[in-house]
N, C-alpha and C positions, 0 to 999 in steps of 0.2 A: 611561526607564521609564514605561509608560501606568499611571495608577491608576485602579482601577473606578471608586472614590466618589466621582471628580469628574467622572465621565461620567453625562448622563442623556436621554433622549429621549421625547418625546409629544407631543401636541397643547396651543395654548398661544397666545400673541401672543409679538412679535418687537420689539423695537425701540432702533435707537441713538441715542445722540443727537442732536435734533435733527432725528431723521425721525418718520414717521408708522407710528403700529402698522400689526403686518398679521399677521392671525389664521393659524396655519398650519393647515393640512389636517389634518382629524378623521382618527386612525387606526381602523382595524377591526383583529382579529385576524386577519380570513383577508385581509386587503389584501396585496399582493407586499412582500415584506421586501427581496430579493437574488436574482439572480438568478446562481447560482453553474455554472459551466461544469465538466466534468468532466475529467477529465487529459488523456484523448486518447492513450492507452497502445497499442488497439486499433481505435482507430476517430475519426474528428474529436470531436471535443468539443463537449457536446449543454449548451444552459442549462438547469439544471436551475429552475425556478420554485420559490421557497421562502417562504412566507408567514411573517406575525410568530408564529403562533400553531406553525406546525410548528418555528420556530429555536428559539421558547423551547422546546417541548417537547423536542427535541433535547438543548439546551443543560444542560435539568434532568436528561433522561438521563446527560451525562455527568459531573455533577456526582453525583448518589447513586451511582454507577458506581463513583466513585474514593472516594467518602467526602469529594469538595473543602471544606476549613474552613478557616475565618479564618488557621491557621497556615501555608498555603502560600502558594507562588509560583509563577505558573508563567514559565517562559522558550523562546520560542521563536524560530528561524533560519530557517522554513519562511515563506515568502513569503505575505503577506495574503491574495492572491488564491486559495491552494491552499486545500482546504477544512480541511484540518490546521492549518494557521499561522491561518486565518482565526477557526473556532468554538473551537480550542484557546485565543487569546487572547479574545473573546468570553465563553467559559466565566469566565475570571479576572475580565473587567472584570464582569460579572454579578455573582461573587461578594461582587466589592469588596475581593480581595487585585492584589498589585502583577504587575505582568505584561513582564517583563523579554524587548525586545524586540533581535536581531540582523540584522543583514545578511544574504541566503544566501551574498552572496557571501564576508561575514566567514568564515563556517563554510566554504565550499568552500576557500578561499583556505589556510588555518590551521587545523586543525581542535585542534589540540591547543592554541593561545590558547584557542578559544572553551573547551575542556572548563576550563583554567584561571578565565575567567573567570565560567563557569557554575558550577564551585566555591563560588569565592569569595563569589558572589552569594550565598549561602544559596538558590538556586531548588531548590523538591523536585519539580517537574515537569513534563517536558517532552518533545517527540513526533518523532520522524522515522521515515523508512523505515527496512529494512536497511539498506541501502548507504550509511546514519548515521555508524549504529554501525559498519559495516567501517571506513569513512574515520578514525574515530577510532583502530581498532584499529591502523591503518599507522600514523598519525600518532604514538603515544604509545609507546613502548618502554618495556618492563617496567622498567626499572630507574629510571624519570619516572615512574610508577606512585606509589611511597609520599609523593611530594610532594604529594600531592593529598589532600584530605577529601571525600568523596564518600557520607558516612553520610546525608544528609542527602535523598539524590534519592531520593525514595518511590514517582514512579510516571514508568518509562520506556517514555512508547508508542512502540509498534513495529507499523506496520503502513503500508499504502497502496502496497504489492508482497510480495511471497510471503515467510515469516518463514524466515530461513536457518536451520535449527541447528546448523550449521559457524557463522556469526558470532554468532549467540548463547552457544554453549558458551564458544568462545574471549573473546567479550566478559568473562562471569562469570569466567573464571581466571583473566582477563588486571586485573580491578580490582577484583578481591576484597581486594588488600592496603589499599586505599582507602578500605575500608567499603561498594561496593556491593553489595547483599545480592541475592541471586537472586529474591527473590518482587518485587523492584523494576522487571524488565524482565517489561512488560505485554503480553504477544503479543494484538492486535485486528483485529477486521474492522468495516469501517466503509465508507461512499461517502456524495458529494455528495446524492445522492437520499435519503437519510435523514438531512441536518443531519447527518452523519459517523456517529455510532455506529450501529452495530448490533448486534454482539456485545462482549460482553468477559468477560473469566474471573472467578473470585472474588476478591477479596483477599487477599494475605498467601500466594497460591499459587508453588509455582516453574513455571518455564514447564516446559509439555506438549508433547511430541512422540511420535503415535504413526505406528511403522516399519510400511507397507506392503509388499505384491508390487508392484513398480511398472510393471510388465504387466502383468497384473490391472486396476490401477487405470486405464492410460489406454484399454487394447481393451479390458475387459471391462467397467467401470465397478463395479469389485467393490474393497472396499477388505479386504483383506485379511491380518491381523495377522500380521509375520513377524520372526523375528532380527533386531537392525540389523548382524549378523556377515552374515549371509545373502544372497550376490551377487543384484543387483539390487532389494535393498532401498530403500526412498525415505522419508524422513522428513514427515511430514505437520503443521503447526504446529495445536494443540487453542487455539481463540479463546475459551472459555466459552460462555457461552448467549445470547438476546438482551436486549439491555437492556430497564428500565421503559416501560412506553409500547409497547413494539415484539413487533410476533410474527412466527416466519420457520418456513418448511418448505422442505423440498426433495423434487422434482416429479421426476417423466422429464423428458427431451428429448426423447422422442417423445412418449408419453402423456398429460402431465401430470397422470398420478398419482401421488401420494404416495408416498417410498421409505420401507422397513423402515431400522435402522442398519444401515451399513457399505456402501449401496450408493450412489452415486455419480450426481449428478443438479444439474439449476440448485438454485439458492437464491432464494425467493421471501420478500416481506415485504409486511407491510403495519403503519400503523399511526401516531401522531398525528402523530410527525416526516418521516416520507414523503410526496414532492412530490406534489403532481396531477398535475404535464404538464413539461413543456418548452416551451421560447421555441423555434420551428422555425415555420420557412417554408413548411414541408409537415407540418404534423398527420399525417399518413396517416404519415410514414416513422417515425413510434414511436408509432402508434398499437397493435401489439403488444406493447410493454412492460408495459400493465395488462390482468390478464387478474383476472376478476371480485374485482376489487377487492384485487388482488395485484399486487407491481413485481416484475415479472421483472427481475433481478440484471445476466444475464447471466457471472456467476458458477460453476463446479461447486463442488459439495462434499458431506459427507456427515457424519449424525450419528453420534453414539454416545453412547449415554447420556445425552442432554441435551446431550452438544456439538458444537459444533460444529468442522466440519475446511474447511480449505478449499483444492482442490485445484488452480485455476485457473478459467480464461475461456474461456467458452464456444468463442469465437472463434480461440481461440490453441492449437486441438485440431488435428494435421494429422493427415490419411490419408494414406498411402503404400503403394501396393501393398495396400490392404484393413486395412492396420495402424494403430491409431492410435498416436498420439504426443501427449505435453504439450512445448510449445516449452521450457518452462521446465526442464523432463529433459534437453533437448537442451544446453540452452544450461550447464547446473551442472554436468556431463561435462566441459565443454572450457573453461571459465573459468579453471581455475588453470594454464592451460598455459603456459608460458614463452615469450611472443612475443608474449600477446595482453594488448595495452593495459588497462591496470587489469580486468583481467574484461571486458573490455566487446564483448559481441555479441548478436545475435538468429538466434532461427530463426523461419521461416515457410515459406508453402506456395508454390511456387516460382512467380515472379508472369507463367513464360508458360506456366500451367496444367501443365507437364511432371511424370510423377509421383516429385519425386525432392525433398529437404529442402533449403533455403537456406539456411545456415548465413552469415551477416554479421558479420565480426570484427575490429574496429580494430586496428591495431597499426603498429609504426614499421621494423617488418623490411621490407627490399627483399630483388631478386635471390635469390640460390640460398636466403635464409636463407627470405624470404617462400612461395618454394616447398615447402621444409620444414616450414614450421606450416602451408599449408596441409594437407597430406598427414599430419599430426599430427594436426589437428583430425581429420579425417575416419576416420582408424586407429582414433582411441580413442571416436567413437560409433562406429564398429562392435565393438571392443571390448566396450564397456558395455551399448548398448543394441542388436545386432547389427543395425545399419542400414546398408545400404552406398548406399543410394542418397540421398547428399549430394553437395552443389555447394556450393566454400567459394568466399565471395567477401572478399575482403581489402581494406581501405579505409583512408584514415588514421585518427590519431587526432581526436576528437573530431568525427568526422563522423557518426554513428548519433544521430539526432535522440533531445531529451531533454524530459519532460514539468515541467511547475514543479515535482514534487516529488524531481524525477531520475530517473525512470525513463527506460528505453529505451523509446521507441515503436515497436512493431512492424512495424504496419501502415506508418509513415512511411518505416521502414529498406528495409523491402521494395519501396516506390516508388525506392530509391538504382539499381536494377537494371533499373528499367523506362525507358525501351526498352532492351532487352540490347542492352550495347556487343558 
C-alpha cells in the first residue's frame, strides 16, 4: 500500500551521509512532468508531453469530479504505465488517502481473489475498462455473490474502450446482493492528452444509455433516438459533461464546424490539463492534431443536452461498398458466438485495400468445426448488420495483440494478415 503523506517532491538539496550536498533542479510549472504514451489501440502510440502545471490540473479535475475526501481509498490493478493506473493512483497519493496497489497480472490471473480482496480492503475506488468488469462477471457466480460486502465501492470508473451496456446491466444484477449500488458504476471518457479526464457525469447518477438507429449513426452521422426493442438498435454510453478546467465541442469531419445535438462528429478539447505536443521525431506527423488552439481527439461522438455520447474513433470507421461501418458494431454482433475465444476479435479495413470487412477471431476450434464459426461469424453480420462482404480470418488464442489496458489493437491485428498467406 502506497501512502500519499509520505510522498513529497520539489526543489531542495540532497544529501547522505557522509557525502556532499547537491542542490536539485529548480522546478517550473510548465517544465515536462511525464511524458505518457498513448495505448496504441489504433495507431502506434504517440508521447504525449505533459507538464507539472497540466498533471496537477488534471489531477484536481478528478479529484472535485468524484468528490475524492479523506475517507477514501483508492485501489488499482491497471499498470503504472497506463494513464488510468498511473493519475488514478497519483490522484490518491495527492490526496493523502492510502492507495492500494495490485498486480495486472494478480487480476488477469484470478479476478475473483482480487474482487475478494478489494472487499476486504475497505477500497471505495477504483477504475478499469469493460472487459474489467466482464472478467469479474465470468469469474464470480451468483450464488459467491452474498459473501462479499461491496457497500463500500463509491465510484467504479469504467472507461478507456467503448462502455458495454450488456456488461454493465449484468454487472448491476449480477452484485446488487452485495451492496453495489448502480449510481457507483462511473461511465467516463477520458485520454492521455488531457491527464486522463475529460468528461464524467454527475454524482449519485445511474448509468445512462441512449438506443440509436445504428445505420443512421455510422453512414449518416445522425444520432437518432429509437426503441432498444427496435432491430438494429445500438446502445450508446451518456459520459456527462466536461470536467473543471476543461471545454470540449464537436466539429465535422469534413468542415469543422460545429455540430447541433444528435449529430455525429470528432470531439475536440481544449484546456489547462491538455498537452501542447508530443515527443515525435517528426513534428510535422501531428502537427494536425491542434487546430486553433483545440486537440483533435480523434474520437466521434455527439451531444445531447449537455452530454456527451461517445460513438468511436475516427479511424476505426470502414467504408465498404460506399457504406460506412463502426468496427466496433461489427465486432459486438459476433462476440458472443460460441467458438470465439473469450469475445476476442477485430474488424478492420481489409489490409490489401480490397472492398470487403476483416473480421480477426481468436479461437481454439480446428477443422470442419473452425469452418463453421467461420461461416457463423460471417451469417450473422449479414444478418444484423446486412454486410456480406466479409473475410473471416481465424487465428489462435491469444494472438490479437493487446494494449496495457487490454484492449485489442486494431491496427496491430490487421498487420496479422499482411502479406496475405
Amino acid at each position: 500500500m502506497l501512502c500519499g503523506a509520505a510522498i513529497a517532491a520539489g526543489a531542495g538539496t540532497s544529501a547522505g551521509a557522509g557525502t556532499k550536498s547537491v542542490r536539485l533542479p529548480e522546478l517550473r510549472p510548465d517544465d515536462l512532468a511525464v511524458v505518457q504514451f498513448t495505448s496504441g489501440s489504433t495507431a502506434l502510440p504517440k508521447g504525449v508531453k505533459l507538464t507539472h502545471r497540466q498533471v496537477l490540473s488534471g489531477l484536481a479535475a478528478i479529484r472535485r469530479g468524484i468528490a475524492l475526501d479523506l475517507e477514501d481509498q483508492g485501489g488499482f490493478w491497471l499498470p503504472l504505465f497506463h494513464d488510468m493506473g498511473l493519475f488514478g493512483t497519483l490522484s490518491a497519493i495527492l490526496r493523502g488517502i492510502p492507495a492500494h496497489l495490485w498486480s495486472p497480472l494478480s487480476f488477469v490471473k484470478d479476478p475473483a481473489r482480487w474482487l475478494r480482496e478489494f472487499a476486504a480492503s475497505g477500497t471505495t475506488i477504483t477504475a478499469m475498462p469493460s472487459f474489467g468488469y466482464e472478467a469479474l462477471l465470468a469469474a464470480v457466480e451468483p450464488e459467491q455473490v452474498a459473501a462479499l460486502d461491496l457497500r463500500h465501492w463509491r465510484i467504479a470508473f469504467n472507461g478507456a474502450e467503448p462502455i458495454s451496456q450488456d456488461v454493465v446491466s449484468r454487472f448491476l444484477e449480477r452484485f446488487a446482493p452485495a451492496g453495489f449500488a448502480p449510481s457507483s458504476m462511473f461511465g467516463v471518457y477520458g485520454m492521455a492528452e488531457a491527464t486522463l479526464a475529460v468528461a464524467f457525469p454527475p454524482l449519485g447518477r445511474d448509468p445512462l444509455f441512449e438506443w440509436v438507429d445504428r445505420a443512421l449513426l455510422a453512414d449518416a452521422a445522425v444520432a437518432e433516438p429509437v426503441s432498444p426493442e427496435q432491430p438494429g438498435a445500438r446502445a450508446v454510453a451518456g459520459v456527462g459533461a466536461a470536467v473543471d478546467g476543461l471545454a470540449l465541442r464537436v466539429v465535422s469531419t469534413d468542415s469543422g464546424i460545429e455540430l447541433p445535438d444528435g449529430r455525429v462528429g470528432e470531439i475536440l478539447i481544449r484546456g489547462a490539463s491538455v498537452t501542447g505536443g508530443y515527443l515525435s521525431a517528426d513534428p510535422e506527423a501531428v502537427a494536425d492534431r491542434f487546430v486553433d488552439g483545440w486537440l483533435r481527439t480523434g474520437d466521434l461522438g455527439y451531444l445531447r443536452g449537455g452530454e456527451l455520447f461517445v460513438t468511436g474513433r475516427c479511424k476505426d470507421m470502414i467504408t465498404v461498398r460506399g457504406v460506412n461501418h463502426y468496427a466496433q458494431d461489427v465486432e459486438a454482433v459476433v462476440a458472443d458466438l460460441d467458438g470465439i475465444y473469450k469475445g476476442r476479435c477485430t474488424a478492420s479495413a481489409d489490409p490489401d485495400g480490397a472492398d470487403v470487412i476483416a473480421v480477426i477471431a481468436e479461437t481454439e476450434c480446428e477443422g470442419e468445426e473452425a469452418v463453421a464459426l467461420s461461416r457463423a461469424i460471417a451469417d450473422r453480420i449479414a444478418a444484423e448488420l446486412g454486410l456480406a462482404a466479409v473475410e473471416v480470418h481465424l487465428v489462435a488464442p491469444r494472438t490479437i495483440p493487446r494494449t496495457s489496458s487490454g484492449k485489442l489493437r486494431r491496427l496491430a491485428a490487421r498487420d496479422l494478415l499482411t502479406p496475405r498467406q
